[in-house]
C-alpha angles and dihedrals in degrees: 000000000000094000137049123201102222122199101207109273096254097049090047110120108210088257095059092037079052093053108050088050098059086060106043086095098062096034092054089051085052108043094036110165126220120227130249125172082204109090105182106131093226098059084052131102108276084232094055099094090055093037093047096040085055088044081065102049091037088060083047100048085042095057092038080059105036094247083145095172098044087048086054087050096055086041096049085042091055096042089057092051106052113012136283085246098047102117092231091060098041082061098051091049097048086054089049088049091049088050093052093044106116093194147005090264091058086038084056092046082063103037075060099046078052088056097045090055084044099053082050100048110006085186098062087104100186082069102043080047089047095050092045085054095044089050087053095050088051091050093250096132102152088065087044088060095044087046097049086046091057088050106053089039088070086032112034092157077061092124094172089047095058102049092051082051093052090043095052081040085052088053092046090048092236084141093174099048085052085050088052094052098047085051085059098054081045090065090059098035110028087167112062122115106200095055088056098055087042086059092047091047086048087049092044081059100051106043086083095069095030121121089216097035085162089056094041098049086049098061079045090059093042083051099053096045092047086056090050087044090054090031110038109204090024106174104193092040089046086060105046090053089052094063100033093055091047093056096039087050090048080054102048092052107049090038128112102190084055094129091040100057125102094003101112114113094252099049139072115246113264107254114249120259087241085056090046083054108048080041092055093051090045084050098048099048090062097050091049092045090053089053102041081043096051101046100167100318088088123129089221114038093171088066104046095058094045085060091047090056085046095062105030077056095056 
């Protein structure tokens, strides 16, 4: 075997994680590499995008499943190739670091050896990206938060960045600065889907605690719709209008304040409870036709029969 089909690291199921790295042995005698202190890519093997580029999953799929010495060997490989100071590299070390760490004295003894590169070179971003994970792992989510501040303040395009801020900003129940960061992903990418359903989640939450719950369930609503308009069959975003408009709807009826509402300038008129309805079946009937559709060939079984109890509940 000279090639390896990779799925990308955070949509590998364990099997496939299992199975890659059964074969990174034979696939590193295979695919040696030889070493050459000159890096310019086009003195390189034409094959050297795709086999680095392997060398790196392979050291991924090897630490998810404990093939500690493998993993050293990608990393070694890498390192030889590039550099030991290539900030690449210096990332992937520190991961492989984190995964070896036996306790949170020896994961402190590399959240210093990343402060140390940092008070060095504040710009080598895999390790800035690297530290703020490894705060999170140790609890230590207020730094998290500064960290990944600091980040996206020299790299405001960071998308990545941003949705691991509004999700650290979601588990410390600051719902508008989470709101904050998913508009800004939204800047870049006005078109996903499922950052509009996670906005309108994050809206849904709020709304409890909200001052203007009616106005607040109502963007919820806008937001779920916009990621099954962009996403047609959504499911998640199927879901999540279906029990934002049941609970806007429950609002709306038993509201005084029902005419009043959303009209302000600066606000979008509050949808009708006939709108919510006709919302919530069309809702509904997608959810039920996913779940007659899938039977038990679905990818994600979990999931089906969450949306089965869901609707056996309604």
């Amino acid at each position: 075997m000279s090639t390896l089909s990779f799925t990308p690291p955070l949509r590998q199921s364990h099997a496939e994680a299992l199975t890659i790295s059964q074969q990174a042995g034979i696939y590193i005698q295979k695919n040696g590499p030889t070493t050459s202190s000159i890096s310019i890519p086009f003195l390189s093997n034409p094959d050297s995008i795709e086999l680095w580029s392997n060398y790196e999953n392979l050291l991924y799929s090897c630490l998810r499943t404990g093939d500690d010495k493998t993993a050293h060997l990608c990393l070694e490989k890498l390192g030889a190739r590039f550099g030991t100071n290539d900030e690449r590299v210096m990332g992937l070390r520190g991961l492989y670091q984190e995964a070896m760490a036996e306790d949170n004295s020896a994961l402190m003894q590399t959240l210093h050896e990343y402060d140390s590169i940092l008070a060095e070179d504040p710009t080598v971003t895999p390790v800035r990206k690297r530290r703020i994970a490894l705060l999170r792992s140790l609890s230590r989510d207020s730094d998290a938060i500064n960290a990944l501040t600091e980040l996206l303040e020299a790299s405001p395009t960071d998308i990545e960045s941003w949705a691991e801020l509004c999700e650290l900003y979601v588990s410390q129940g600051f719902y508008q600065q989470a709101q904050f960061c998913l508009e800004e992903i939204l800047l870049s990418t006005p078109n996903a889907w499922n950052i509009h359903a996670r906005l309108g989640e994050i809206l849904y939450i709020s709304a409890a605690s909200s001052q203007d719950q009616i106005n607040t369930l109502a963007e919820s609503v806008r937001r779920f719709c916009r990621s099954i308009e962009l996403c047609d069959g959504y499911l998640r975003g199927s879901y999540g209008l279906k029990l934002a408009s049941e609970k806007l709807m429950g609002l709306l009826e038993t509201s005084t304040k029902q005419d009043s509402q959303g009209n302000q300038d600066d606000q979008l008129p509050v949808p009708s409870v006939k709108t919510l309805q006709k919302l919530r079946e069309s809702a509904t009937s997608v959810l039920a036709e996913t779940a007659r559709q899938a039977g038990g060939n679905s990818s994600n079984p979990h999931q089906i029969v969450f949306v089965r109890d869901s609707l056996k509940a309604s």
